[in-house]
C-alpha positions in Angstrom: 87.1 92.8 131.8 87.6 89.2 130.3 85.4 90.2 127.4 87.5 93.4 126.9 90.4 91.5 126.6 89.0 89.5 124.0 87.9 91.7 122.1 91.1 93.7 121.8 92.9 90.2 121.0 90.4 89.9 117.7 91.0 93.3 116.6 94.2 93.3 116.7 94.6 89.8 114.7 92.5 91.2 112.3 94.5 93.8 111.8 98.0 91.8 111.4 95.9 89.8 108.8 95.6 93.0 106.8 98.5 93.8 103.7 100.6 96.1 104.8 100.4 99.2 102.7 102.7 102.2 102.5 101.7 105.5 104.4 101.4 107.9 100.7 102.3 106.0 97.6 104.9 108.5 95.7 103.8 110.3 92.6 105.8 108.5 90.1 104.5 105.4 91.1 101.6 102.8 91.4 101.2 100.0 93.8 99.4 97.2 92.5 97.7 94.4 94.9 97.2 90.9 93.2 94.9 88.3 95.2 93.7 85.3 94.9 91.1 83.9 97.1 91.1 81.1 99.2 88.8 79.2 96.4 90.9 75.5 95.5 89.2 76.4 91.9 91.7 75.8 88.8 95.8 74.6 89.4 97.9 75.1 91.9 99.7 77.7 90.6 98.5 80.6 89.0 101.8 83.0 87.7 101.0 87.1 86.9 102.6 88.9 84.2 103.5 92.2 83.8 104.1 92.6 80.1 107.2 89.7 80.2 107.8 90.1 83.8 106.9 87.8 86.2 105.7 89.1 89.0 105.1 85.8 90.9 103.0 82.8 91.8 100.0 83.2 93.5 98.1 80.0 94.6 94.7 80.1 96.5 94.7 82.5 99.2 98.1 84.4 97.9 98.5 87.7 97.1 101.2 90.1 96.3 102.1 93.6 96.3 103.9 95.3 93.0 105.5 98.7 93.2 105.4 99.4 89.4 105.9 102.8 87.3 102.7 104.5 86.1 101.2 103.8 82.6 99.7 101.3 80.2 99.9 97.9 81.5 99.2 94.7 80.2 98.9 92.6 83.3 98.6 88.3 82.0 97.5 85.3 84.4 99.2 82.0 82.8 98.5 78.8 84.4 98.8 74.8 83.5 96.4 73.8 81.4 94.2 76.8 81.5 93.7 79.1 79.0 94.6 83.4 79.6 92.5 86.5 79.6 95.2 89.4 79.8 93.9 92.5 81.2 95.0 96.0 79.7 94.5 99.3 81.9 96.6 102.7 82.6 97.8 103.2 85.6 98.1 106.6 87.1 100.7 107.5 89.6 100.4 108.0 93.3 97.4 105.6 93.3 97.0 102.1 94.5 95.0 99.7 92.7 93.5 96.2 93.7 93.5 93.1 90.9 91.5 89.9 91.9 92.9 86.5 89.9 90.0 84.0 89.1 89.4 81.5 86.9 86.4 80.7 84.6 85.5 77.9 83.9 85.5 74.3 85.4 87.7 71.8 86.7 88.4 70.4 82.9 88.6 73.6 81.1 89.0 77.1 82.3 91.1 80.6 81.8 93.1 82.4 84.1 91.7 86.5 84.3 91.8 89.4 86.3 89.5 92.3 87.0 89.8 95.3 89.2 88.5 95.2 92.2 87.3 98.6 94.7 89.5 98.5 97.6 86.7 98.2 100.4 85.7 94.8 98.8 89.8 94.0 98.0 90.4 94.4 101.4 87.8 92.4 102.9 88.6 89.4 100.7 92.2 89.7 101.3 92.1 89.5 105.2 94.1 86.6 105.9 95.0 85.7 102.7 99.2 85.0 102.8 101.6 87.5 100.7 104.1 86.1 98.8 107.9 87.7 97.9 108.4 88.6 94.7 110.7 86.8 92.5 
């Protein structure tokens, strides 16, 4: 019975660590998950652009969550003293896509990017990771 318990407690924390995500996501519009893993690689704070929109500040182990219309995007990771790799896609409405924020490089010289990630592996490298609001 103890072991029951305990079990139940670790799935349910698992899920709770898991981002939230709407039940259907409405036709004229795309949600966009932006990570960043729990890696201490590049600075401190890693900002995501949506064409001149900020979206927010995502620092190791952030993420956020974007309700944003459907279309060509040009989605830019700007950092201190890093360089920037923007990355250009069309989004279709009604789906939900999944962007991982990296950087190449090394601790002297590297470039903020961002590359499209499946959602099985998305998810699994987001668990636990800590949303932020958006600006």
């Amino acid at each position: 019975m103890r072991t029951a318990w305990l079990i139940l407690l670790l799935l349910l924390s698992a899920c709770a660590s898991l981002p939230k995500a709407p039940s259907a996501v409405p036709a004229d519009k795309v949600l966009v998950y932006i990570y960043r893993r729990a890696i201490p690689i590049g600075p401190e704070d890693l900002h995501v652009y949506d064409g001149q929109t900020d979206l927010g500040a995502l620092g190791p182990g952030d993420y956020l969550d974007y309700l944003a219309d459907p279309g060509v995007r040009i989605f830019k990771p700007v950092a201190a003293n890093a360089g920037s790799m923007p990355y250009a896609t069309t989004l279709v409405g009604g789906r939900t896509y999944y962007l991982l924020a990296y950087f190449l490089g090394d601790e002297f010289k590297s470039a903020a990017a961002l590359t499209p990630m499946d959602e099985a592996t998305a998810k699994a490298q987001m668990t636990g990771l800590k949303e932020i609001p958006q600006p």
